[in-house]
C-alpha positions, 0 to 999 in steps of 0.5 A, spaced: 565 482 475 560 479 480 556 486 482 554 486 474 553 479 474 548 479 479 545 486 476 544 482 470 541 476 474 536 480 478 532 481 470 532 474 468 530 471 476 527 477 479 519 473 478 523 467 481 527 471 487 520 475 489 518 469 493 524 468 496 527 471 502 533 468 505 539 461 504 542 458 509 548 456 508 549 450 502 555 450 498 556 445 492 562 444 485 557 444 480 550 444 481 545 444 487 538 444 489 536 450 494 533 446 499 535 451 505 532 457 502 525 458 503 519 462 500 516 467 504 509 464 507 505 471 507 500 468 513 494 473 513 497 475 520 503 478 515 499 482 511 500 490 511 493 492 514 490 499 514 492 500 521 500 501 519 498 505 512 493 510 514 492 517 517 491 515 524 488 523 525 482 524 523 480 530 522 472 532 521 467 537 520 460 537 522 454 538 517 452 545 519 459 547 517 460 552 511 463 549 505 469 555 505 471 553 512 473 546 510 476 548 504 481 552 509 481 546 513 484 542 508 488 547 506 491 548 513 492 540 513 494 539 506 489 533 506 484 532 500 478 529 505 475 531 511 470 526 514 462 528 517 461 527 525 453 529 528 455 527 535 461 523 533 456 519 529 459 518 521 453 522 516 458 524 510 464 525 507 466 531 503 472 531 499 476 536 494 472 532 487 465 534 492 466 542 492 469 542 484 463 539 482 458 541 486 460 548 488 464 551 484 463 548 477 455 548 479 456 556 480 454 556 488 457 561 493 461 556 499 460 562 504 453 560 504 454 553 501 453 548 507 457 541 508 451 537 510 448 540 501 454 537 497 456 531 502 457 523 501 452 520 505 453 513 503 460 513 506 464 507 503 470 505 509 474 500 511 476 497 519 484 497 522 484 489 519 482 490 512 488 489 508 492 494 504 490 490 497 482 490 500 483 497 501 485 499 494 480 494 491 474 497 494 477 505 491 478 502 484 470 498 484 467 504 487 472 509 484 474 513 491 480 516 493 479 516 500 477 510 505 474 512 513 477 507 518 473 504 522 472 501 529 466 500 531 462 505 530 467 510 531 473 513 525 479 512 527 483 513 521 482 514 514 487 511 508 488 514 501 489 512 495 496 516 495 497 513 501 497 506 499 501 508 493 507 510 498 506 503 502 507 500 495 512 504 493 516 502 500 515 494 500 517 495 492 524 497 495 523 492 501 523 486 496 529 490 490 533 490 497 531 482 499 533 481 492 541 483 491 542 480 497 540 474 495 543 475 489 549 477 492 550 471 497 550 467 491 555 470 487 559 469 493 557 462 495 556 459 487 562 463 483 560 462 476 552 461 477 549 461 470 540 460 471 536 459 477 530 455 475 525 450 479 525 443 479 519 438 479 518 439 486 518 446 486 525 447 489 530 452 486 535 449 482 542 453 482 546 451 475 554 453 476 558 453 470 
């Protein structure tokens, strides 16, 4: 049936159809050469940037804040970060890791325990421009979850790396949609199609029985 015949299709091509997006209309007897389709041009422009991926609410906390009341803020906000403001002025960043390390585990009480005691203060963050690939590179060498979005001088976001995940989880689902499509329109336009390869040009090169 075509339907299992593109299933099967989509795990020998599925490299090759990751840089193509659409066809237009072509029809040949035995063989073509895919001229009409062409690759996705991902210009800088068409990146997915932090400002489609991040938070855009930002919630923080000053450095006089007691370390329990920022944990009833996370909790209340189901976030694991809260980014530190002196005068609207980033100083620091205080996650979940910060209070089991620092106070929980050091045996230090967060009632009298102060945000400003256990807080990052060399905040590694991003701008509205940096793509979600820069991004997740910076979490991974500076070994982070949480990324504050700058503009200026002034946060304006803050990514995660959960965050980043389900972006990628989306866009991966994007692609399997591209792919049965075109999987599809070419079950319907080359019946008996067996191989898709490129030639010496780099075209794709539709082989039919």
């Amino acid at each position: 049936a075509p339907g299992r015949r593109a299933l099967a299709m989509a795990n020998r091509t599925s490299r090759l159809l990751l840089g193509l997006i659409e066809k237009t209309p072509s029809r040949a007897d035995n063989c073509s050469v895919g001229s009409g389709m062409r690759r996705i041009e991902m210009r800088e422009s068409d990146r997915p940037h932090i400002r489609s991926t991040g938070s855009a609410s930002v919630v923080s906390v000053n450095p006089e804040t007691l370390v329990s009341a920022a944990c009833v803020m996370m909790r209340d906000r189901h976030i694991g970060s809260l980014v530190v403001l002196d005068a609207d002025r980033l100083v620091g960043l205080v996650t979940e890791r910060d209070i089991i390390a620092k106070v929980v585990a050091a045996g230090k009480s967060p009632t009298t325990t102060k945000v400003s005691q256990i807080m990052t203060r060399n905040v590694i963050t991003c701008t509205p421009q940096t793509t979600t690939q820069q991004a997740k590179d910076l979490m991974a060498e500076h070994r982070i979850r949480h990324l504050p979005v700058m503009d200026g001088r002034r946060v304006v976001g803050m990514i995660s790396s959960r965050d980043i995940l389900v972006k990628q989880l989306r866009d991966t689902r994007e692609i399997i949609r591209q792919q049965m499509n075109i999987l599809q329109d070419l079950e319907r336009d080359h019946p008996g199609i067996t191989m898709l390869k490129k030639d010496e040009r780099g075209r794709v090169v539709i082989q039919c029985n």
